[in-house]
C-alpha positions in Angstrom: 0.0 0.0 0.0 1.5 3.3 -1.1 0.9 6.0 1.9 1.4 9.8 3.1 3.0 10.6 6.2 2.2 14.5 6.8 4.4 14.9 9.5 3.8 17.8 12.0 3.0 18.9 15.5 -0.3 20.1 14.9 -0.4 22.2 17.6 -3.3 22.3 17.0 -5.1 20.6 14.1 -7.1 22.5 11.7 -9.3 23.0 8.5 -5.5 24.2 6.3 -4.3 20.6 7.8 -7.2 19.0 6.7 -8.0 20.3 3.5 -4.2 19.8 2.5 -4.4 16.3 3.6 -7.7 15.3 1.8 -6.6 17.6 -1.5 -3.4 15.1 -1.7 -5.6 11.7 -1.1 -7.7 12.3 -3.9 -5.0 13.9 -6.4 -2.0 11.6 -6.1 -2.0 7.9 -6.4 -1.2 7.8 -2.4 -3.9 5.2 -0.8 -3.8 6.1 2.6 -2.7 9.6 4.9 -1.2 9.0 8.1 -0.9 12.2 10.0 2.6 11.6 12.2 2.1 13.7 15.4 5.2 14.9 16.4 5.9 15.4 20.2 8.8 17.5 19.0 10.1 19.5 16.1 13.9 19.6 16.5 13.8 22.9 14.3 11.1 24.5 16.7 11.4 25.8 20.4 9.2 23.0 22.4 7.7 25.6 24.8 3.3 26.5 23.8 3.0 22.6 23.0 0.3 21.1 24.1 0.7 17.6 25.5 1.3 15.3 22.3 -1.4 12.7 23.5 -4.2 15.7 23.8 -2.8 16.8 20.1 -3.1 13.1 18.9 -6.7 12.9 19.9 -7.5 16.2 18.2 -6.2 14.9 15.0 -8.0 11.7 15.2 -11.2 14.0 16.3 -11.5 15.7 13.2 -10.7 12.8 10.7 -13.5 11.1 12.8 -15.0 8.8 10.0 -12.5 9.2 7.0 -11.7 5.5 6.0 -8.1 6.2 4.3 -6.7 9.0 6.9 -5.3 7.9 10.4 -3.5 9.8 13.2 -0.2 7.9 14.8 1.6 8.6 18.0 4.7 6.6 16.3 7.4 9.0 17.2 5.9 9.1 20.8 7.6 6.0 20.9 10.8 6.7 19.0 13.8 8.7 20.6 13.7 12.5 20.9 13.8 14.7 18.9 11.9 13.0 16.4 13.9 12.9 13.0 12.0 12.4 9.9 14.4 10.0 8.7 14.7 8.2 11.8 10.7 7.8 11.6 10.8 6.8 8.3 13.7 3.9 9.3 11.4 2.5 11.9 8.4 2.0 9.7 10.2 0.7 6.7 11.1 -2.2 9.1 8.1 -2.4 10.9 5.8 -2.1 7.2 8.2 -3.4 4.6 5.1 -4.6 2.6 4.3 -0.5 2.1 5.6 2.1 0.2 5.9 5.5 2.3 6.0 9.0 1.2 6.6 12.2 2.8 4.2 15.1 2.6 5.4 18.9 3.7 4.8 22.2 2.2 7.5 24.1 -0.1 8.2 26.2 2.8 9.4 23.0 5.0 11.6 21.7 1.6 13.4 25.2 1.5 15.4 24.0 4.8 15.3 20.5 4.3 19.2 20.8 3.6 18.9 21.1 8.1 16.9 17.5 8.3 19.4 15.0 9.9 20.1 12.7 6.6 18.1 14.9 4.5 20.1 13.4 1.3 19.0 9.8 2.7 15.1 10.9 2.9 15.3 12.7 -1.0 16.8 10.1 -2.4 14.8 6.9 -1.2 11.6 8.4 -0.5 8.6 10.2 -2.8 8.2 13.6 -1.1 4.5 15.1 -2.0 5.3 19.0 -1.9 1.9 21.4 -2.0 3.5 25.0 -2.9 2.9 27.6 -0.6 2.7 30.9 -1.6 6.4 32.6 -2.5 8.2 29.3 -2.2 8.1 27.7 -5.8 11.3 27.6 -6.3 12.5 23.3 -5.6 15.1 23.5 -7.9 19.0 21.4 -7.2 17.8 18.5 -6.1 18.4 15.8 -9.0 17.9 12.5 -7.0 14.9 13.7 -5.4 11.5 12.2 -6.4 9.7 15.0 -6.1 5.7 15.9 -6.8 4.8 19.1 -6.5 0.8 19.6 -5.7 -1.2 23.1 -5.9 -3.2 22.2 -3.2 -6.1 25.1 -2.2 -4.4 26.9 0.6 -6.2 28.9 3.6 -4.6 31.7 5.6 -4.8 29.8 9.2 -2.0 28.2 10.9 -1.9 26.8 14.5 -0.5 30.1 15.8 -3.6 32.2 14.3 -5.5 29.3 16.3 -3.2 29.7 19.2 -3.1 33.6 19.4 -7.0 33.8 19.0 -7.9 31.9 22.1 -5.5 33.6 23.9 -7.1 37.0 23.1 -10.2 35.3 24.0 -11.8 35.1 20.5 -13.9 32.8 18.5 -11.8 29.8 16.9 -15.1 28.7 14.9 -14.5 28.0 11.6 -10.7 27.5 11.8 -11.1 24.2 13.1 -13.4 21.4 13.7 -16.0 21.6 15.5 -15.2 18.7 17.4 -12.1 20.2 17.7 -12.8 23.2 19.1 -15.2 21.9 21.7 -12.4 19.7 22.6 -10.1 23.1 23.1 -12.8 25.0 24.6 -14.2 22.4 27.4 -10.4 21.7 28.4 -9.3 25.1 28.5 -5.9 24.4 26.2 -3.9 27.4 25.4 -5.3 29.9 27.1 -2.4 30.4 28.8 1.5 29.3 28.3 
C-alpha cells in the first residue's frame, strides 16, 4: 500500500491541515494519509505545545469517520527529537510490505538541507510537496523524487489558532467543530 505521512506537531489541528491532507488523497496515487504527530520538532522551540497525546486525539477528532486517513503517535515512541528519517527507518522495518512517502509544504523543503540525513530521505523516498505561496522555487535537487501539488491553501495556521484563544476570541471556523469543543471544554492554550 503506497501511503502519506504528513508529518507535524499540529499544535493544533485545523481546516489548512485537513483540506491539505484530503486535497493530496484524492489527487496523487497515495492510498492512505497517516498524520505523524510529532511530540517534538527539533527545528522548533518546544515551549506552547500542548501535551502530544491531547494533540493526537485532536487529529484523530476531526478525521473522525474518514476510512483512508489515520493519526499515529509513532514517534511518541521513537527517541527525541523526532527525526524524519529516523521515523521513516522505523516504519520501513516495521511495514516493509508498504511504500511510504513524505508530505510537507514548499516552505518546510526550503530548509530541508537542516533534516538529519536529508540526502538519505530525498533520495529513497517520494516527497509530496503542496507550494505555498512565494516558495516555488524546488530547484538542485536531481535524485529527489519530487511531486509538487497546488493544493487550495487557507490563511490559518496553528499560531492564528493559538493567538486567537488567547485573546479570548472565537476559533469557529478554523477548526473542527469537534475540535474546538475539545479546546474549549479543556481550556488548552489559554495560557503558556
Amino acid at each position: 500500500m503506497r501511503i502519506g505521512l504528513y508529518f507535524g506537531s499540529f499544535n493544533p489541528v485545523h481546516h489548512g491541515h485537513l483540506i491539505i491532507a484530503s486535497h493530496i488523497l484524492a489527487n496523487s496515487e497515495l492510498e492512505q494519509l497517516w498524520f505523524v504527530v510529532s511530540p517534538q520538532n527539533p527545528l522548533k522551540p518546544s515551549a506552547g505545545l500542548l501535551n502530544e497525546y491531547h494533540r493526537l486525539h485532536l487529529v484523530q477528532s476531526s478525521i473522525e469517520g474518514e476510512k483512508n486517513m489515520r493519526a499515529v503517535d509513532i514517534e511518541f515512541k521513537l527517541q527525541r527529537p523526532s527525526y524524519t528519517i529516523d521515523t521513516l527507518t522505523y516504519l520501513h522495518e516495521k511495514y516493509p510490505e508498504h511504500e511510504f512517502a513524505v508530505i510537507m509544504g514548499s516552505d518546510s523543503f526550503q530548509n530541508i538541507k537542516n533534516w538529519k540525513n536529508y540526502e538519505r530521505l530525498i533520495q529513497n523516498y517520494p516527497i509530496y510537496i503542496y507550494l505555498r505561496h512565494g516558495n516555488t522555487e524546488l530547484t538542485g535537487y536531481a535524485n529527489a523524487r519530487i511531486i509538487t501539488m497546488k493544493a487550495p491553501l487557507l490563511e490559518i495556521s496553528s499560531t492564528l489558532v493559538r493567538n486567537n484563544i488567547k485573546q479570548g476570541k472565537t476559533i469557529r471556523y478554523l477548526v473542527p467543530e469537534l475540535v474546538r469543543s475539545e479546546i474549549e471544554n479543556n481550556g488548552y492554550y489559554r495560557s503558556s
